[in-house]
N, C-alpha and C positions, 0 to 999 in steps of 0.2 A: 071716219072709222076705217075699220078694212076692207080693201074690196073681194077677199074670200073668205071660207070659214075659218073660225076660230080654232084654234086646238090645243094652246097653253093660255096658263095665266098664272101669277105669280103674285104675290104680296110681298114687297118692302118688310122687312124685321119690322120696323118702326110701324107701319101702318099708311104711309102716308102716299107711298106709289104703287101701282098696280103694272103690272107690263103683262103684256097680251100679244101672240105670234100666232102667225095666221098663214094660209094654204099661199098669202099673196106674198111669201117672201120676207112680210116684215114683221119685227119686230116694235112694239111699240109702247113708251113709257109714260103713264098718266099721271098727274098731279091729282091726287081724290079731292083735295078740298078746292079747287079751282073748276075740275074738269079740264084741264086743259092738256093737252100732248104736248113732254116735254121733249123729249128729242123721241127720233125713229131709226132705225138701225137696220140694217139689210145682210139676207142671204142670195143665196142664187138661186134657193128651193124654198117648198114647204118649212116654217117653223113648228117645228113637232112636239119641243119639249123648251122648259126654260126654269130656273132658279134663281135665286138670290145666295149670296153669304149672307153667314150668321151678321155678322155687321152692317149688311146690307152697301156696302162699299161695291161688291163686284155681282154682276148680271152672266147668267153662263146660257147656253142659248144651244141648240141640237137640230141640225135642217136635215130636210131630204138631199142638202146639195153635199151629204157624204163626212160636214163638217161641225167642229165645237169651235164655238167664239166664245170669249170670256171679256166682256166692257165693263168698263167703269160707268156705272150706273147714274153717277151726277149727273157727267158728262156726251155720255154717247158714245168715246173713246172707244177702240177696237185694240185691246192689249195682247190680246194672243188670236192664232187660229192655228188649232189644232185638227190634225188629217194623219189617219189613218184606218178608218172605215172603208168599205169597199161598197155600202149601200146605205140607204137613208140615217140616220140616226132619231131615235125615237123617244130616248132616255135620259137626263144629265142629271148629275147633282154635284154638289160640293159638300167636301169634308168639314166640319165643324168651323177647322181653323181655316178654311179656303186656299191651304196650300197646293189640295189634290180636287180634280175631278174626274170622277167617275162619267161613261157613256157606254148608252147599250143601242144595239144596232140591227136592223134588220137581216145585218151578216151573220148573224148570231154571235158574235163577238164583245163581252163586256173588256172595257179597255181602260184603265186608269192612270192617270196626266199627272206631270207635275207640273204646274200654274206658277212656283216661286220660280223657276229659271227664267233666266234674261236671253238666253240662248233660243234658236228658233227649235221648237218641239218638232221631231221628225221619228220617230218613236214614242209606244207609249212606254211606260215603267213596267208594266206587263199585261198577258193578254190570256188566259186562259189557252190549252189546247184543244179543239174543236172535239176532241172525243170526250172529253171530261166536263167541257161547258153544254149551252145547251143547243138544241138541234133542229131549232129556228128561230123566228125572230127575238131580239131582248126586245121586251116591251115598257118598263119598270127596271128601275136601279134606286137603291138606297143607302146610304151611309148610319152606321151606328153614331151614337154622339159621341162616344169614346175616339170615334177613328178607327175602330183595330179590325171593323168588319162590315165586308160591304153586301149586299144583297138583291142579287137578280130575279128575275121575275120576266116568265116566256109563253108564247102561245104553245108550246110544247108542253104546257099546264104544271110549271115544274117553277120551285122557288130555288134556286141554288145562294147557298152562302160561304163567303169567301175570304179569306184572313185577307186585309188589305195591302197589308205590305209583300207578302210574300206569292201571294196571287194562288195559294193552296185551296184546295176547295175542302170545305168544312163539315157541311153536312147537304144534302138534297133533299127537299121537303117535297112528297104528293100526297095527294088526294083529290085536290079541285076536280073535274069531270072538264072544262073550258080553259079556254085562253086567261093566264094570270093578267088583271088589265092593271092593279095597282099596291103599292106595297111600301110599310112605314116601318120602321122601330120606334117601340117604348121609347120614351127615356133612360129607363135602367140597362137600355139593350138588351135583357132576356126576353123580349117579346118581339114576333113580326107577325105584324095582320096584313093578310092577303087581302085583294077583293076579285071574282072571277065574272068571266062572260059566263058562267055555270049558276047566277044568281045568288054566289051564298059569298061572304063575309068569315076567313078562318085566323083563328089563331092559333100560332105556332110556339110555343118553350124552347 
C-alpha cells in the first residue's frame, strides 16, 4: 500500500481499476478483480487530486509538486506534464472528450490545458484574471457533459462558473457559510450540487 495518507481515488469508467494518490508522491493503479497493483506512477509532491477519461484510456493526476500529469492508464506512460501553477495543485478533471483538462490551485488560479497537442504545453489556453476568479485556494473543478462550462469551487466559499472556451466568467454562486469542499453537474448541466465544510449539500439552477 502507501506509505502516507490517502487523498484521491478514482474509478476506471469500466469498473475494473481503482487508482489512489497519496501524500507519498504516488500514484497508484489497482486491478479490483485480482487486487493486484498494476503499475505506480510518481510525482515530486503530494497527489491531491486524480481522474479518468470518459473512456477510461487517460489518468490526469494534480500534486503539490505545482504540476498536471496526464498517463495512459493501461500502461503507466507519462504523455504530458503540464506547469503552470505557482502552488500546489488540488483539483483536475477532464472534459468529456478528454481533449481539455481543467486544474485548480492553491494559487487561486483555475487553468485549462489542451491534452490533443503533440507540442510541449507551456501555457494554458486561458487563466482567469485574479480579480474576477477567486481569492484563495480552488479547491473543486468540474466540467459540464456538454464541454461548454466549467465549474470552480474555493475555500473563499464561492462556486464560480465559466464558459470553457472563452474563459468568461458566467455566473458566481454564494451562500455556503465554509470552505466549498466538492462540486458535480447534472447530466443536463442545468444543475450544480455543492458540498461544504459548512455541513450542508446545496443546489444550484
Amino acid at each position: 500500500g502507501h506509505l502516507g495518507p490517502v487523498n484521491a481515488i478514482a474509478f476506471s469508467p469500466d469498473g475494473k481499476v481503482v487508482a489512489s494518490g497519496s501524500a507519498d508522491s504516488k500514484c497508484r493503479l489497482w486491478n479490483l478483480e485480482s487486487g493486484e497493483l498494476e503499475c505506480e506512477l510518481s510525482h515530486a509532491g503530494s497527489v491531491n487530486s486524480l481522474a479518468f477519461s470518459s473512456d477510461g484510456r487517460l489518468l490526469v493526476s494534480g500534486s503539490s509538486d505545482r504540476t498536471i500529469k496526464v498517463w495512459l492508464a493501461g500502461t503507466g506512460e507519462l504523455l504530458k506534464e503540464l506547469e503552470g501553477h505557482t502552488k500546489a495543485v488540488r483539483a483536475v478533471a477532464f472534459s468529456r472528450d478528454a481533449s481539455v483538462v481543467v486544474s485548480g490551485s492553491e494559487d487561486r488560479a483555475v487553468m485549462v490545458w489542451n491534452v490533443e497537442s503533440r507540442q510541449p504545453l507551456r501555457e494554458p489556453i486561458w487563466c482567469p484574471d485574479t480579480l474576477v476568479g477567486h481569492w484563495v485556494a480552488v479547491t473543486a473543478v468540474a466540467f459540464s457533459m456538454d464541454g461548454r462550462k466549467i465549474a470552480s469551487a474555493s475555500a473563499d466559499r464561492t462556486i464560480r462558473l465559466w464558459h470553457s472556451d472563452s474563459g468568461q466568467l458566467l455566473r458566481e454562486l454564494k451562500g455556503h457559510d465554509g470552505e466549498v469542499t466538492s462540486i458535480a453537474f447534472s447530466l443536463d448541466g442545468k444543475t450544480i450540487a455543492s458540498a461544504s465544510s459548512d455541513k450542508t449539500v446545496r443546489f444550484w439552477d
